[in-house]
TITOR-367035 format. One line per 5 residues: their letters; for each residue x, y, z of C-alpha. Coordinates in Angstrom, 3 decimals. Example, Ala and Ser with C-alpha at 12.3 -4.5 7.8 and 13.67 -1.06 7.14 Angstrom:
BEGIN
AS) 12.300 -4.500 7.800 | 13.670 -1.060 7.140
This chain:
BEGIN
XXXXX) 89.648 108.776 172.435 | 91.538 105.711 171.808 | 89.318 103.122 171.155 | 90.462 100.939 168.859 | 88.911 99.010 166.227
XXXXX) 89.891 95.336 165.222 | 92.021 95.377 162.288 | 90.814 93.793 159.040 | 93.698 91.119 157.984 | 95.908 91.164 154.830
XXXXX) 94.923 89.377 152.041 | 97.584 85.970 152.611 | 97.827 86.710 155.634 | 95.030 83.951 157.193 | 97.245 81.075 158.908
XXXXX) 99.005 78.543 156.816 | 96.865 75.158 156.196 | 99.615 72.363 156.129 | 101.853 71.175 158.310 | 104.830 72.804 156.281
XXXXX) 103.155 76.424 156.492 | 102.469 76.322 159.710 | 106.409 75.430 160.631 | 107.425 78.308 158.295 | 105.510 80.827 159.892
XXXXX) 105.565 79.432 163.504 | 108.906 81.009 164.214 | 109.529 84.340 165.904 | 108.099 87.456 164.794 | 111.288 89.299 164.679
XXXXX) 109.782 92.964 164.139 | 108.697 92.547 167.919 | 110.026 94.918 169.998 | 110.771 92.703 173.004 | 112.153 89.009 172.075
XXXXX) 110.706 86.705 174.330 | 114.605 84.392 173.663 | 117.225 86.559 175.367 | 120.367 85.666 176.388 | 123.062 87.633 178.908
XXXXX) 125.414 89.899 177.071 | 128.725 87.482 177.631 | 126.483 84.877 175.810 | 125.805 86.916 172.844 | 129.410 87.885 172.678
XXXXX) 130.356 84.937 171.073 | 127.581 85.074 168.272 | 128.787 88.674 167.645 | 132.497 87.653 168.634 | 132.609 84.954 165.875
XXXXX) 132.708 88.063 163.039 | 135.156 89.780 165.507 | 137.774 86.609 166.501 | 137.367 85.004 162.813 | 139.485 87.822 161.604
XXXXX) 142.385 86.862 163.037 | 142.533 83.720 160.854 | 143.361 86.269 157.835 | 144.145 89.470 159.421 | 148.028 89.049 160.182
XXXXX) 149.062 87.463 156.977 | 146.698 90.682 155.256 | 148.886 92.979 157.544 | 152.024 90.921 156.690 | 152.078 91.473 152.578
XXXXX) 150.479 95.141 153.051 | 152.919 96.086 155.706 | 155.747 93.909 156.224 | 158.069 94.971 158.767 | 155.570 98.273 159.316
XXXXX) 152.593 95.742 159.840 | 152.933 96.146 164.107 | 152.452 99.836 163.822 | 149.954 99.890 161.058 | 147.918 97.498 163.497
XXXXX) 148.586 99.336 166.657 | 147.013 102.087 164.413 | 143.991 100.107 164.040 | 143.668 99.320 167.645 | 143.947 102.969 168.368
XXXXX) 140.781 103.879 165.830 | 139.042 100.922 167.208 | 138.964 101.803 171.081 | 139.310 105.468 170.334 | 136.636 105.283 167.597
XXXXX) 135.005 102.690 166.586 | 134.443 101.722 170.211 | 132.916 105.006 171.357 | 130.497 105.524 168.297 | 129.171 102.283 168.673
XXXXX) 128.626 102.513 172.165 | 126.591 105.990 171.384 | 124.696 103.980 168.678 | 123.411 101.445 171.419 | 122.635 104.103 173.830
XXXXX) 120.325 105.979 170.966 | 119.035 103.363 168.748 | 118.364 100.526 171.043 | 115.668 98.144 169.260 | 118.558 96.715 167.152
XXXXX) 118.252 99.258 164.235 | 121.895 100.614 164.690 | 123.402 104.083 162.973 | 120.495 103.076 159.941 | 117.507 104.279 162.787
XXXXX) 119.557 107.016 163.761 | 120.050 108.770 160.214 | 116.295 107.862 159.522 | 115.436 110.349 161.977 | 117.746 112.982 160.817
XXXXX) 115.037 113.281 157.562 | 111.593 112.613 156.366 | 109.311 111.965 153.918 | 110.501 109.880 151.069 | 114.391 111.347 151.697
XXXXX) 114.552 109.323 154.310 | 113.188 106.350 153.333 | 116.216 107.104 150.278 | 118.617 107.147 152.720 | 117.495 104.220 154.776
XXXXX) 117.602 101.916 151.463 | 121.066 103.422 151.076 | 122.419 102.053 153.963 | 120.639 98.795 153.692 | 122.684 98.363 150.636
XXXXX) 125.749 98.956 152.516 | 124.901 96.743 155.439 | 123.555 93.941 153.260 | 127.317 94.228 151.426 | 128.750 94.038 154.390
XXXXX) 126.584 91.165 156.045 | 126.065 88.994 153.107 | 129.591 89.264 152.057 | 130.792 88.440 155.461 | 128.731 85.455 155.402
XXXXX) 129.743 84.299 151.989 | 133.177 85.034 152.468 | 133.610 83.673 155.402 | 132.261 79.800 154.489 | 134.407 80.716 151.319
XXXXX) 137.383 81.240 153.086 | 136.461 78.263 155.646 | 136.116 75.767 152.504 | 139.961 77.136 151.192 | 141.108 75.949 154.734
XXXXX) 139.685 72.716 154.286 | 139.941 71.791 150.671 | 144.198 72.667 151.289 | 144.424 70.261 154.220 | 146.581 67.880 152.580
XXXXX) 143.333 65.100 154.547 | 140.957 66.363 152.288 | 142.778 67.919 149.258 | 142.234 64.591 147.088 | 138.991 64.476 147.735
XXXXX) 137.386 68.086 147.682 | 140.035 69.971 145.723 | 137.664 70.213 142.647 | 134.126 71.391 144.342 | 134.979 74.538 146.098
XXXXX) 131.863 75.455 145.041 | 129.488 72.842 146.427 | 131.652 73.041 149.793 | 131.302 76.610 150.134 | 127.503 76.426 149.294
XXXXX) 126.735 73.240 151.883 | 128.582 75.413 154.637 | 126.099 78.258 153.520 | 123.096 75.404 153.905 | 124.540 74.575 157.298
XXXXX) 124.776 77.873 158.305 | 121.274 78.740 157.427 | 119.980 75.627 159.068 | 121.304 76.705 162.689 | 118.700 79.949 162.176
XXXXX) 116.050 77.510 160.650 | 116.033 76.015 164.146 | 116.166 79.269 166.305 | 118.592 81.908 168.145 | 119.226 79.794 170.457
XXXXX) 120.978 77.101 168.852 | 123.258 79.677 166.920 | 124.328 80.985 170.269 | 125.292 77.900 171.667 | 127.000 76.581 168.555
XXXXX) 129.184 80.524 168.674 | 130.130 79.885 172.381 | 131.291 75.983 171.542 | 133.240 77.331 167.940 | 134.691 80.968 169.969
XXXXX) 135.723 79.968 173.114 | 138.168 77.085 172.359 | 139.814 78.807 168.993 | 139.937 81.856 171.520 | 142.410 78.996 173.841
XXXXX) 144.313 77.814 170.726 | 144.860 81.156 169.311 | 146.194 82.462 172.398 | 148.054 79.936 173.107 | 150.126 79.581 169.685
XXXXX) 150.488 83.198 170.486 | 152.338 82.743 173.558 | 154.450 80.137 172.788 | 155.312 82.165 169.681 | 156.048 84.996 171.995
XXXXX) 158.568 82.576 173.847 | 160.233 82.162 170.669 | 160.730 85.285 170.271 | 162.628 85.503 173.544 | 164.579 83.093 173.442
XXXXX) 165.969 84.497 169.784 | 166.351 87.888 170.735 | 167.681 88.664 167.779 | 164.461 88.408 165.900 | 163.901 91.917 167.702
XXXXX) 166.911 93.499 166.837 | 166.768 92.506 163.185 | 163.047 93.836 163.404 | 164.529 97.276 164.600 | 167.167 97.572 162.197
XXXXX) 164.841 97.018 159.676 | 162.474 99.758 160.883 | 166.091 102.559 161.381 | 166.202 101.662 157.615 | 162.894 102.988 156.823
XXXXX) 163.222 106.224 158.995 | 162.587 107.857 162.127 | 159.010 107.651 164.517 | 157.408 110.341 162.633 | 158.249 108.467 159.267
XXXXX) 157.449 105.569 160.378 | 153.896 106.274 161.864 | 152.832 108.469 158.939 | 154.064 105.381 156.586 | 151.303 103.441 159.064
XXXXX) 148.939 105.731 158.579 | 148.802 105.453 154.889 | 148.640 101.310 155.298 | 146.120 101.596 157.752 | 143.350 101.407 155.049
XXXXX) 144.464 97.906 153.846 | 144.287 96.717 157.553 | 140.616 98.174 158.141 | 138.793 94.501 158.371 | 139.881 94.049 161.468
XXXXX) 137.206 96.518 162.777 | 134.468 94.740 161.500 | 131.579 93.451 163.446 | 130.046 96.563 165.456 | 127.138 96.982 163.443
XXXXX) 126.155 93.272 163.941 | 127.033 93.665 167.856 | 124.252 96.463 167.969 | 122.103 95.238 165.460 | 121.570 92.269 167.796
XXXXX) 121.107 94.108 170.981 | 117.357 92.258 170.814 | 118.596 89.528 171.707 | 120.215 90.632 174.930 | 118.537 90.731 177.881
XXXXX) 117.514 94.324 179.604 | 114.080 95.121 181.131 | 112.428 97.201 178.698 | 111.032 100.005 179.603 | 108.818 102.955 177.843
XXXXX) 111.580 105.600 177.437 | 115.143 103.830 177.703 | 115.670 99.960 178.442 | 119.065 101.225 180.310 | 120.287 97.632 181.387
XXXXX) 120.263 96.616 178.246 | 122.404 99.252 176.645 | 124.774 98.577 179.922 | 124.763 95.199 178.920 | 125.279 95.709 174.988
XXXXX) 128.334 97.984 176.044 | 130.026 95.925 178.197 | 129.626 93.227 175.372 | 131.280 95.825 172.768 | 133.988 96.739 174.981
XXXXX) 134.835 93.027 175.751 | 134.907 92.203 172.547 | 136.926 95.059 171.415 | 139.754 94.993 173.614 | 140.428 90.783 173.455
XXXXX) 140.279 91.145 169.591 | 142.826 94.240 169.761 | 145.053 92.210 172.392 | 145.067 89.098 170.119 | 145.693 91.723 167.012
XXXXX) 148.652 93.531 168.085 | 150.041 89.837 169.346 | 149.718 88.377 166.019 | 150.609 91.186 164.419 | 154.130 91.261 166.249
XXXXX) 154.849 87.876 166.137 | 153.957 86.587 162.841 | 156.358 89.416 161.877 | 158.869 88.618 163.565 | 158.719 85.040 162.878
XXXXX) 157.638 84.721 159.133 | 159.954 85.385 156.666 | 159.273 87.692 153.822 | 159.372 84.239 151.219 | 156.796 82.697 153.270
XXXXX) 153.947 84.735 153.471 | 153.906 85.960 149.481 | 150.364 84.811 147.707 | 150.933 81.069 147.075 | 153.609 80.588 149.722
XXXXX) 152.474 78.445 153.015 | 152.157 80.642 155.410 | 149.376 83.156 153.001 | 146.092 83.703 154.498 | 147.201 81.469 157.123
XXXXX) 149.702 83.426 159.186 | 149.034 82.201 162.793 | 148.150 78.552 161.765 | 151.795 78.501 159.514 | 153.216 79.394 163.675
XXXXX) 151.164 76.509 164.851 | 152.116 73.943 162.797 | 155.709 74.898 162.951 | 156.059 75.440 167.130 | 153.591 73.196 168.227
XXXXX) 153.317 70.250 165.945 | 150.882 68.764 163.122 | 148.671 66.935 165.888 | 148.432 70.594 167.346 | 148.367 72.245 163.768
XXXXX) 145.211 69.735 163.186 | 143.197 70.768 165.775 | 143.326 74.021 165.338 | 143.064 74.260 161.551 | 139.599 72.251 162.092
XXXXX) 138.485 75.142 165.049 | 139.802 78.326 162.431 | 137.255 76.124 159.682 | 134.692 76.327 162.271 | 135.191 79.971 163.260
XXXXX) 135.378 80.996 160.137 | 132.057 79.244 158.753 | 130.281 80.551 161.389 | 131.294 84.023 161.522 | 128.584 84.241 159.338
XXXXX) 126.110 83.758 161.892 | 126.897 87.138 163.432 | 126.009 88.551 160.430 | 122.788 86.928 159.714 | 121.549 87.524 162.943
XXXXX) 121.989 91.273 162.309 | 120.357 90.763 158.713 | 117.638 88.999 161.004 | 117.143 92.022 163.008 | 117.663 94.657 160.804
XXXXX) 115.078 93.861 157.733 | 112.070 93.143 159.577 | 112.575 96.676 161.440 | 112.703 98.515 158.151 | 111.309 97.250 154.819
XXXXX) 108.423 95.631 156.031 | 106.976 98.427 157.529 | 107.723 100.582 154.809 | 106.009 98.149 152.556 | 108.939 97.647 150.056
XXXXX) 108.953 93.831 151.571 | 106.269 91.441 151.736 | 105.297 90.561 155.367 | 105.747 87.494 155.485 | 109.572 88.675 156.061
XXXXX) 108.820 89.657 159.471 | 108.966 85.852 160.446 | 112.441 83.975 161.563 | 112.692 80.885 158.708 | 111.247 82.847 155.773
XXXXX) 113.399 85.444 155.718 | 116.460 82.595 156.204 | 115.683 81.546 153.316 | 115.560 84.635 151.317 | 118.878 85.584 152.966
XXXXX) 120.344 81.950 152.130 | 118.931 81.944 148.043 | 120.886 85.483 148.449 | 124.105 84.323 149.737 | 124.165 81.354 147.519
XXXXX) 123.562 83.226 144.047 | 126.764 86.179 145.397 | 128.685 82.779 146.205 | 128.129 81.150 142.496 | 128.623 85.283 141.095
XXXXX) 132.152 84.844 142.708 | 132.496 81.337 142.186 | 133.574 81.078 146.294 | 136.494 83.428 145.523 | 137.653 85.058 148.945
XXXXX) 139.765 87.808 147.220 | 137.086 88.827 144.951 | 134.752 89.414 147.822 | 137.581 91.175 149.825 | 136.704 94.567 148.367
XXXXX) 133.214 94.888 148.708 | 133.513 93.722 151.857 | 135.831 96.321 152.850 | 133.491 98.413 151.454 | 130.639 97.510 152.828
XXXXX) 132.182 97.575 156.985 | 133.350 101.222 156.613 | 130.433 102.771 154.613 | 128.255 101.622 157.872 | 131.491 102.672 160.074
XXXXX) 130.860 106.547 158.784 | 127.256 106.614 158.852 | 127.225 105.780 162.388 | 129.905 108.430 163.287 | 127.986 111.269 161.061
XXXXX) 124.998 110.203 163.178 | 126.506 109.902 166.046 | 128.082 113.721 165.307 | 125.100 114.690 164.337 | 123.163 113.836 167.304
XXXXX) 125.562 115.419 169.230 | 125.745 118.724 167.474 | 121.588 119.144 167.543 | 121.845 118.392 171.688 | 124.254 121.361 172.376
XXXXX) 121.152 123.842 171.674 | 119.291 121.384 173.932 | 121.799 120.486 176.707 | 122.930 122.150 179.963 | 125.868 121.057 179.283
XXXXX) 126.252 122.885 175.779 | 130.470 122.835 175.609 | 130.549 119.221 176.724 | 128.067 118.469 173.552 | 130.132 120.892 171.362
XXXXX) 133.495 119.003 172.294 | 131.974 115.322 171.741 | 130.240 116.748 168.548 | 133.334 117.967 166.824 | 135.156 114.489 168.700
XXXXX) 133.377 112.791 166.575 | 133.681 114.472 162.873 | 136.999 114.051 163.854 | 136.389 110.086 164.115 | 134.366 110.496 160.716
XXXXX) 137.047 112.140 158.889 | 139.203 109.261 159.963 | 136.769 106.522 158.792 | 135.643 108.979 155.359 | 139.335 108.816 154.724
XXXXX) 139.681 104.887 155.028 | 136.841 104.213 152.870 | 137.881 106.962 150.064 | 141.690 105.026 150.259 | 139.616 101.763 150.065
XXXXX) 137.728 102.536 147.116 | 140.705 104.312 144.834 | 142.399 100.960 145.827 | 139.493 98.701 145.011 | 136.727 100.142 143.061
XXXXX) 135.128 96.525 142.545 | 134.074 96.935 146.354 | 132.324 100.279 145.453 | 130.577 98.953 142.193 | 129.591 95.285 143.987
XXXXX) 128.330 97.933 146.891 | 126.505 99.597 144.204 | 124.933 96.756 142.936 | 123.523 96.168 145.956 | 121.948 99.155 146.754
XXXXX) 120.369 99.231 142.940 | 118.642 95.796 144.069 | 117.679 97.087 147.192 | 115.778 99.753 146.041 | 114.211 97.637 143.121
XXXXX) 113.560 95.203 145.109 | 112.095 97.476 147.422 | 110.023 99.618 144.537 | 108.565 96.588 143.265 | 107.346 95.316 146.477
XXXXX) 105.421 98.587 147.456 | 103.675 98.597 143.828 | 102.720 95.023 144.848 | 101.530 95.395 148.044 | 100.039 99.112 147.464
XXXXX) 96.295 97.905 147.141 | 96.560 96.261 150.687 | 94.409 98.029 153.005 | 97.350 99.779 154.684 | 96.157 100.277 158.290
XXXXX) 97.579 99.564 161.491 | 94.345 101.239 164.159 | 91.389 103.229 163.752 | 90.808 105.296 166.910 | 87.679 107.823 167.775
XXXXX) 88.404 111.342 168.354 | 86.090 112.323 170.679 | 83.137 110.586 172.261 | 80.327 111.553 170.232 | 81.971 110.023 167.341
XXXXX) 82.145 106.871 169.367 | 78.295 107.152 170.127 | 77.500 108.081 166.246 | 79.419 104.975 165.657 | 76.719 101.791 165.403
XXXXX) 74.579 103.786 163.561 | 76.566 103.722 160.690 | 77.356 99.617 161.118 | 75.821 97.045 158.989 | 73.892 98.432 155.434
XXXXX) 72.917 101.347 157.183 | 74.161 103.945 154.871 | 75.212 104.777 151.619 | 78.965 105.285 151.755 | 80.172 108.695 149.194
XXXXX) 83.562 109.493 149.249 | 84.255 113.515 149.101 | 86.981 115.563 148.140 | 85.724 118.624 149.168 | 84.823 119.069 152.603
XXXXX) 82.016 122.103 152.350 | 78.306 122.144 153.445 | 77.589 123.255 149.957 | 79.337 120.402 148.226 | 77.409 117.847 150.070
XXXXX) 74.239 119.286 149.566 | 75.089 119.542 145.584 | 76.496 115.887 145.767 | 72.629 114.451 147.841 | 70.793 116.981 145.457
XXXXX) 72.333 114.700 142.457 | 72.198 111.186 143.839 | 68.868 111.098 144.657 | 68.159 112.774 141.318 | 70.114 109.962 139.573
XXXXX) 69.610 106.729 141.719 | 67.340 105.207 144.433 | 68.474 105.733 147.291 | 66.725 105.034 150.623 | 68.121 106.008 153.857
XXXXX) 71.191 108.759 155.192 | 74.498 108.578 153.065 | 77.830 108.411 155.109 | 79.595 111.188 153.421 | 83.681 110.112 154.170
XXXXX) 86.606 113.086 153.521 | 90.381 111.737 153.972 | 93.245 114.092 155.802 | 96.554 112.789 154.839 | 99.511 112.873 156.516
XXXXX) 102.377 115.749 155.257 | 104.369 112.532 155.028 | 103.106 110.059 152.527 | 105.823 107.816 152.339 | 105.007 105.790 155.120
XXXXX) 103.132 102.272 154.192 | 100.751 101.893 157.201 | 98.569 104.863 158.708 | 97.049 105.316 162.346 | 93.622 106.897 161.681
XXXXX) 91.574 108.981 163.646 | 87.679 109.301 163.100 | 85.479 112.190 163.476 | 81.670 111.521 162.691 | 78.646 114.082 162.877
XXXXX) 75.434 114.179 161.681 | 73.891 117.031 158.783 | 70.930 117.092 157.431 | 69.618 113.423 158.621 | 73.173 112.420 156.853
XXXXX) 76.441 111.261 158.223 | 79.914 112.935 157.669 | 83.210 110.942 158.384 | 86.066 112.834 158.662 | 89.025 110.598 158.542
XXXXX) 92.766 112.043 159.811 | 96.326 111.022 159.741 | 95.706 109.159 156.610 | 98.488 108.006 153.839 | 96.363 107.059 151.036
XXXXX) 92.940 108.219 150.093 | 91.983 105.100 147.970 | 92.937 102.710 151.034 | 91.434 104.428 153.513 | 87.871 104.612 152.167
XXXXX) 87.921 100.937 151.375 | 88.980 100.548 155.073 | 86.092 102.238 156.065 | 83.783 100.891 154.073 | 84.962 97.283 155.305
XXXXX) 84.503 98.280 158.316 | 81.116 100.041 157.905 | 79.728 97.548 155.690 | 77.534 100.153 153.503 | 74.304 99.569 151.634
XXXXX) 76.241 100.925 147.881 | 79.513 102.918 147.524 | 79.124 105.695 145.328 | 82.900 106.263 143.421 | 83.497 109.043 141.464
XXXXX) 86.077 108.907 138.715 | 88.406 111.391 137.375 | 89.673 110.309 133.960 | 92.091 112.246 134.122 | 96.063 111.032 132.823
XXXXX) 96.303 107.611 134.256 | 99.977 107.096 134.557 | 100.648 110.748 135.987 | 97.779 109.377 138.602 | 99.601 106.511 139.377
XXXXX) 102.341 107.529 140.397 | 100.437 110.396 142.312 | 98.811 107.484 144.302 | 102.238 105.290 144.615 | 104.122 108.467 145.715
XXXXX) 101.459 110.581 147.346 | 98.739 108.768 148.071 | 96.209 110.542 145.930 | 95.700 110.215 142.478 | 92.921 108.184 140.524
XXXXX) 91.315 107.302 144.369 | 88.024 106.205 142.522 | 89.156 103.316 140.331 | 91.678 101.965 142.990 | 89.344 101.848 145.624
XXXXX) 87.677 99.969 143.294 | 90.427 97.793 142.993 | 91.251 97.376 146.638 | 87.581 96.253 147.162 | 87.648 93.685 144.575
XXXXX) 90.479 91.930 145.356 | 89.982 91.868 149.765 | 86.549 90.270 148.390 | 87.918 87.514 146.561 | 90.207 86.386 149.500
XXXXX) 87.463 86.650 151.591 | 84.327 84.785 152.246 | 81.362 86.098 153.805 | 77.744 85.162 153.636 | 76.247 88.532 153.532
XXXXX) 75.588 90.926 150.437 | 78.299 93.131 149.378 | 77.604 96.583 148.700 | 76.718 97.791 145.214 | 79.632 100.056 143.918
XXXXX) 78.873 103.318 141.537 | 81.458 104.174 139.375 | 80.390 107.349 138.233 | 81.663 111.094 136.406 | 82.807 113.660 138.527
């Protein structure tokens, strides 16, 4: 029967008492499943299309001193992996993991137990690489724009540092003030550097034809190199150095929250229409606008001026602007590629803002207070600004982990995508369509494996920064679940049938005498009355309480099920789909409110039972239940008499 009983609140948990608590925690819960601030997908495009379109301030000048003259192919290679690959994975991802947990949800579900929870961690490691590097190196790279502006240079050109870190405080303010704001802000910033781009672009194109020689030299210089096949396999082998441009799809469906869909019980279908439409948008004007830039800047930037330190480095398309359109021109757009570029973090918080609360809260390795909107801003700014002092606002020192980070999330969601795929053949009707999309897609993750291997032999620092990353993750992670492992750890309490419901108030309010039991015999219970009324004065039934727990014990919060009878004038509580012993009986006996608690104690090896209890959920149950108790009574205040707690021998 589910009947469910109030839950008993956290300790810290009671609502905030000044004015400056309650704003912290009035914000959105972000672990709910249905947002009540949604936007339409072409809205929410810009938030995510900020981390897209931002690329293209660095992307051709990275293609230019990887590739050269090969650069147009090498990115015509990218755009092929994107729509033929990253496109369609991504597009699976929001169809199968649509509360804006991405390929991370789908992997979780491939495993159990504490494997998964492993794995999970894992990939929060990578993603938080990827997103917190994208937001520090993006306001790092925003700040180099502005303190070389020959405005600003004499006045900035010594505090990179305190630039890039006030553009981090800027960012993080946007979120402080809601989803809402940092939508708006993405449309004003994407939109117009969208125009300008597109329109240095074009009249770079013209250019181009009125000098067609520029494409004549361009093809000579490709004869030199070899023929088609040569010169495509070359690509192929550069294609690695040019994979940032594919970044942002985990942030487009890590944010598919905030899009709106009706939300149904099985699939919310509009909203996965929606989230697609906004991938597939985004993908093909950030390929166009690639493969433009990409030709042009080639064509039109000579070898001398695109070398590290030369003008047009880092700044390919803006080097075109100020050149074929004027300084006035060049102005306007170098303060809209500053914009873009310190914003295209906000993509990538918002997916950092959807993506924790869904996962370490509820498997305690967070505390909860993470599940709110400016808290966890403020964790995730304090995070940014330490990597940003670590790197002392270098943009090429972050390049590599950042790399890193995009493509390790790139093949997890194509493995899980394959996956999936391979598991429905034996399910679908259509078992040779399954089989051809499964093996479609290891193809796609051989492709993306291959980038990332090439990435990291070319720039281990990304791998050991990635590293890093996932070794505080799961420290961070460990620590919190020792801390918050004497919380009561309880979501419901449901009756399983009806005469456990009827059984129920007569077990409410000093009643009974509350005896926790490992064994769950006739016999046992009868020894265990036999010796506590031998021992101590007891008057009236005892409430004898055995805990089921779950195969897997790595979860944080249970969903318990009650079973009470009566035997012998005494109660027995049978308690299922437990996670911890020592939680659940002080659950119960909060909710019971018991004359005495009678705890029996092991003493056996007390570190081999703590970990039993932090791993398993069992252990030394007698003195943590002890400890639970204790320390739920000392936040709390109530009038009446606690019970009397035993700590006795077994």
């Amino acid at each position: 029967m589910k009947i469910q009983i109030p839950a008993i609140p956290v300790p810290r948990t009671a609502a905030p008492r000044t004015t400056i608590g309650r704003w912290f925690f009035s914000g959105d819960r972000l672990d709910a499943p249905q947002r009540p601030d949604t936007h339409p997908w072409y809205d929410v495009l810009w938030l995510t299309g900020v981390d897209y379109f931002s690329t293209l301030g660095y992307q051709p000048g990275i293609a230019l001193i990887a590739a050269a003259s090969l650069a147009p192919t090498a990115t015509f290679l990218l755009v092929l992996v994107t729509l033929l690959g990253a496109l369609p994975v991504y597009s699976q991802v929001a169809s199968r993991s649509y509360a804006g947990q991405g390929s991370i949800a789908m992997l979780e579900d491939l495993f159990s137990g504490w494997t998964s929870k492993i794995v999970v961690l894992v990939l929060l490691g990578f993603a938080g690489t990827d997103f917190i590097i994208t937001i520090t190196l993006s306001a790092a790279d925003a700040t180099q724009h502005l303190i070389e502006n020959p405005l600003f240079n004499p006045y900035l050109g010594e505090f990179r540092l305190g630039v890039t870190l006030f553009f981090l405080m800027l960012l993080s303010s946007v979120f402080l003030k809601g989803f809402r704001e940092a939508i708006g802000i993405a449309k004003l910033v994407a939109i117009p550097y969208l125009g300008l781009t597109l329109a240095i672009l074009l009249r770079a194109l013209l250019e181009i034809l009125n000098e067609p020689h520029l494409i004549q030299e361009w093809h000579m210089d490709l004869r030199q190199r070899g023929d088609w096949t040569s010169l495509l396999l070359a690509s192929a082998f550069l294609f690695p150095k040019l994979a940032l441009g594919m970044s942002g799809y985990e942030t487009g469906v890590s944010v598919m929250p905030l899009i709106k869909g009706e939300l149904t019980e099985k699939k919310p279908e509009s909203r996965i229409r929606a989230t697609r439409k906004m991938l597939a948008v985004a993908a093909i004007l950030m390929c166009g606008m690639l493969v433009l830039s990409s030709w042009v800047t080639t064509l039109l930037i000579p070898e001398e001026m695109y070398r590290n330190g030369a003008p047009a480095s880092g700044r390919a398309i803006a080097f075109l602007c100020h050149k074929y359109l004027g300084s006035s021109f060049g102005t306007v757009y170098d303060a809209f590629t500053i914009l873009i570029l310190w914003f295209a973090g906000a993509s990538a918080l918002a997916g950092m803002l959807n993506l924790i609360p869904r996962y370490l809260p509820r498997f305690g390795m967070a505390p909860r207070s993470l599940v709110y909107r400016r808290p966890l801003v403020i964790v995730l700014f304090l995070i940014a600004a330490v990597i940003t002092y670590v790197f002392d606002a270098d943009v090429e020192a972050q390049g590599g982990a950042y790399a890193t980070g995009v493509l390790a999330l790139m093949l997890s969601a194509a493995v899980a995508v394959a996956i999936s795929f391979w598991k429905e053949r034996l399910e679908s009707r259509a078992k040779n369509k399954s089989t051809a999309l499964s093996l479609y897609f290891w193809i796609v993750s051989a492709i993306f494996a291959f980038t990332l291997i090439d990435n990291v032999v070319e720039r281990p620092d990304g791998a050991i920064i990635s590293s890093i990353f996932i070794l505080l993750t799961l420290t961070a992670s460990g620590i919190s679940r020792f801390m918050r492992s004497t919380e009561m750890r309880v979501a419901q309490v449901s009756f399983g049938d009806g005469n456990s419901l009827d059984l129920w108030p007569f077990l409410k309010g000093k009643k009974v005498h509350l005896v926790p039991m490992r064994t769950n015999t006739t016999e046992a219970r009868q020894r265990k009355t036999t010796h506590l009324r031998k021992y101590y004065v007891i008057e009236g039934p005892i409430a004898f309480i055995h805990v089921r727990l779950l195969d897997n014990r790595s979860e944080f919060l249970s969903e318990l099920e009650l079973h009470i009878s009566k035997e012998a004038g005494n109660f027995v509580i049978t308690v299922n789909k437990a996670i911890a012993v020592a939680n659940t009986v002080a659950y119960i006996s909060e909710l019971i409110d018991p004359k005495s608690i009678f705890i029996g104690l092991t003493g056996r090896n007390l570190m081999a039972q703590s970990l039993n209890y932090l791993l398993l959920g069992e252990g030394e149950t007698g003195m943590m239940i002890y400890k639970i108790l204790l320390k739920y009574w000392e936040w709390t205040t109530e009038e009446d008499v606690r019970p009397l707690l035993f700590l006795m021998s077994e």
